[in-house]
ZAMARGU-4260 file (C-alpha; in steps of 0.2 Angstrom, whole numbers, plus 5000, padded with zeros to 4 digits):
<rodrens>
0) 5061/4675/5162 | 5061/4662/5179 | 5065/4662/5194 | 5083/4659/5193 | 5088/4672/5180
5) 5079/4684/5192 | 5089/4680/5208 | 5105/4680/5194 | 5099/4699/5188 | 5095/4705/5207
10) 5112/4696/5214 | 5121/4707/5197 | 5111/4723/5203 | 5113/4724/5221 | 5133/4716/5221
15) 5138/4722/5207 | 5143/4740/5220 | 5148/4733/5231 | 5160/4722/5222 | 5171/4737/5215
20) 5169/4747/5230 | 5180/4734/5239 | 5191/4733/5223 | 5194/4752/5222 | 5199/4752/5241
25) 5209/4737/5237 | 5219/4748/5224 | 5220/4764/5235 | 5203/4774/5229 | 5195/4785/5243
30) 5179/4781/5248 | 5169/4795/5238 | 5179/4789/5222 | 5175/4772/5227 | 5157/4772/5227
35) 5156/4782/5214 | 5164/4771/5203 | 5155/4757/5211 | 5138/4764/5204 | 5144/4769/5188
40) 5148/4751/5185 | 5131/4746/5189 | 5123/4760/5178 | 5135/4752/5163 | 5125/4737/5165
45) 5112/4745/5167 | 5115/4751/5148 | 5124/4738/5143 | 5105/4727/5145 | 5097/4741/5138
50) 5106/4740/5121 | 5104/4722/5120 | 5085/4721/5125 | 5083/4738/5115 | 5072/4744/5128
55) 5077/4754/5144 | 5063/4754/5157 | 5058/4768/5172 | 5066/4760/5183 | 5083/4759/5177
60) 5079/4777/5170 | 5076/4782/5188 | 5091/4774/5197 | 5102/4783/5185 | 5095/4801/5188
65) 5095/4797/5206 | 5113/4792/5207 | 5119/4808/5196 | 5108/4820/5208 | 5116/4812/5225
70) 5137/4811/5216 | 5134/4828/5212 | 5127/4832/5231 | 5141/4820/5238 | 5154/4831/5227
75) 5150/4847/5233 | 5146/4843/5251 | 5162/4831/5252 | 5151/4817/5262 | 5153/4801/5255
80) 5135/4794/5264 | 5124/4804/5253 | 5130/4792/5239 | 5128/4778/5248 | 5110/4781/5253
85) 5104/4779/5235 | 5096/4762/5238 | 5087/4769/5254 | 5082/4783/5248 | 5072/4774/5233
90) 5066/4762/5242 | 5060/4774/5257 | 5050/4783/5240 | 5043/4765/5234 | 5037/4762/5252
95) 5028/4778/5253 | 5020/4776/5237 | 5015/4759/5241 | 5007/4764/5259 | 5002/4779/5254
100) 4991/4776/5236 | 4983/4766/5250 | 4976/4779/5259 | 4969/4792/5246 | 4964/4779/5235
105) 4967/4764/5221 | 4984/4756/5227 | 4999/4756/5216 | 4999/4734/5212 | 4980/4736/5207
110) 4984/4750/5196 | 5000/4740/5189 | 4991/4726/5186 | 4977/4736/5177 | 4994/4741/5166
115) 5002/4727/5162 | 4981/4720/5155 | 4981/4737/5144 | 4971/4735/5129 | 4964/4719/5136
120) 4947/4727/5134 | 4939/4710/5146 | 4950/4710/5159 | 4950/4725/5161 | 4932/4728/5164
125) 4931/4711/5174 | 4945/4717/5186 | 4936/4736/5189 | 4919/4723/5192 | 4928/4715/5204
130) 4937/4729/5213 | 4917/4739/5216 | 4908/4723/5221 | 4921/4713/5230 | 4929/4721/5247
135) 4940/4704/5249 | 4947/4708/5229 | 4952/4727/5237 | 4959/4718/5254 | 4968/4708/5242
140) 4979/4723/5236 | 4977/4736/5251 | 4985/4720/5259 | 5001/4718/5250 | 5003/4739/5246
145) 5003/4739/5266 | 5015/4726/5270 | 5026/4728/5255 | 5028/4744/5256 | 5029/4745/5277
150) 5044/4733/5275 | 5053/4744/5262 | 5049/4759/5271 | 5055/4751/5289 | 5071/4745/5280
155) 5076/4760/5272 | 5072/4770/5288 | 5085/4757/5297 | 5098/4757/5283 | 5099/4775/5284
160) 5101/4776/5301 | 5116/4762/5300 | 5125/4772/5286 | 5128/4786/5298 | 5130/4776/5311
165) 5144/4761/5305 | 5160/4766/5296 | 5156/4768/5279 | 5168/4751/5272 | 5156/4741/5283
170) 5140/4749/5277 | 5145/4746/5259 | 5143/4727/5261 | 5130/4727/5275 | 5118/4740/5263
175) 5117/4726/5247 | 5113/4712/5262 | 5100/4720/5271 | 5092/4725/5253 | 5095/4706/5247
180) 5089/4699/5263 | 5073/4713/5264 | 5068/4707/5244 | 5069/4687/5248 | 5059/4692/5263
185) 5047/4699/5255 | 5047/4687/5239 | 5044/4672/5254 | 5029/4679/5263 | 5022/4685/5246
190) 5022/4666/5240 | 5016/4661/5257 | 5002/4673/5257 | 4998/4668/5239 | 5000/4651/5243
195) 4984/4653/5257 | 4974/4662/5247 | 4973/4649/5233 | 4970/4635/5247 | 4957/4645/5254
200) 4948/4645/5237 | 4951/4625/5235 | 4940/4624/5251 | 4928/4638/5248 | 4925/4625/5231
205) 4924/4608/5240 | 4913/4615/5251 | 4897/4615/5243 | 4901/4597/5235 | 4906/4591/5254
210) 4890/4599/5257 | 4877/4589/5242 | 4884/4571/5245 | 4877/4573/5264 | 4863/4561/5267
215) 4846/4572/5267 | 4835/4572/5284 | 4821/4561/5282
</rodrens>
């Protein structure tokens, strides 16, 4: 998949919400029926891509869960916030995991990339090779755990605090921004950080040749 039918999918996933929240006030909804109806329609496509890919992942798996527990707390306590804070609330749990594998012990990219080589017999060892003998090679990792899930946890502790703090009809377009505007974040300081690493390697190559084409000391 590139680049742009991932921005396409993201925009779909994060709008979508927010799109027939402000359609359902338009046509007289309350807020709790609003949002709920608002994250229904992003679980039907969330279905709806899983019956034509014939696959539903975890994730998806876990948003839907997640968005039944907190309709179902919203209902019975009456406050129409708790719905709303679905988004925080995974992203606040994916920026603990990130941080905190980090502390007691692989973290959670080293151990999705060691997935995503399964059965790659190679690899795999090369990668487990690397990762004893190579502190820059766990930097690496502990590196972008850290700061990507920092950033989602600092955003999730933020957009909590605005949901209760701004009327909900304002939240409801400001929540998918800051969570659009936190993932292009993200996604840009990962290509730049990429980006140095692999000029870093450029020179660490041209160095020795830079190196032999000097003139000897006579």
């Amino acid at each position: 998949m590139d680049r742009r039918a991932l921005l396409m999918g993201l925009l779909w996933d994060v709008g979508l919400p927010a799109i027939v929240f402000y359609v359902c006030r338009a046509l007289g909804f309350d807020v709790l029926l609003a949002l709920a109806v608002g994250g229904l329609a992003a679980l039907i496509r969330v279905g709806f891509i899983a019956v034509v890919r014939h696959r539903l992942d975890g994730l998806a798996a876990l948003v839907g869960v997640t968005f039944a527990l907190l309709l179902a707390v919203s209902l019975l306590t009456g406050d129409p916030r708790i719905l709303l804070a679905r988004e925080s609330i995974l992203s606040g749990a994916a920026g603990l995991l990130l941080v905190g594998s980090c502390a007691i012990g692989r973290p959670v990219l080293y151990t999705l990339l060691r997935r995503l080589n399964a059965g790659k017999d190679e690899m795999l060892a090369q990668l487990d090779e690397r990762w004893r003998t190579q502190p820059t090679f766990r930097r690496h990792f502990v590196l972008l755990s850290t700061v990507i899930g920092g950033v989602l946890l600092t955003e999730s502790i933020v957009r909590l605090l605005l949901i209760y703090l701004l009327p909900i009809d304002v939240m409801a377009a400001l929540s998918p921004t800051l969570q659009i505007g936190t993932i292009a974040l993200l996604i840009c300081w990962v290509l730049w950080y990429r980006g140095r690493g692999q000029r870093a390697v450029a020179a660490d190559r041209l160095t020795p040749r830079a190196d032999s084409e000097r003139p000897r000391a006579r």
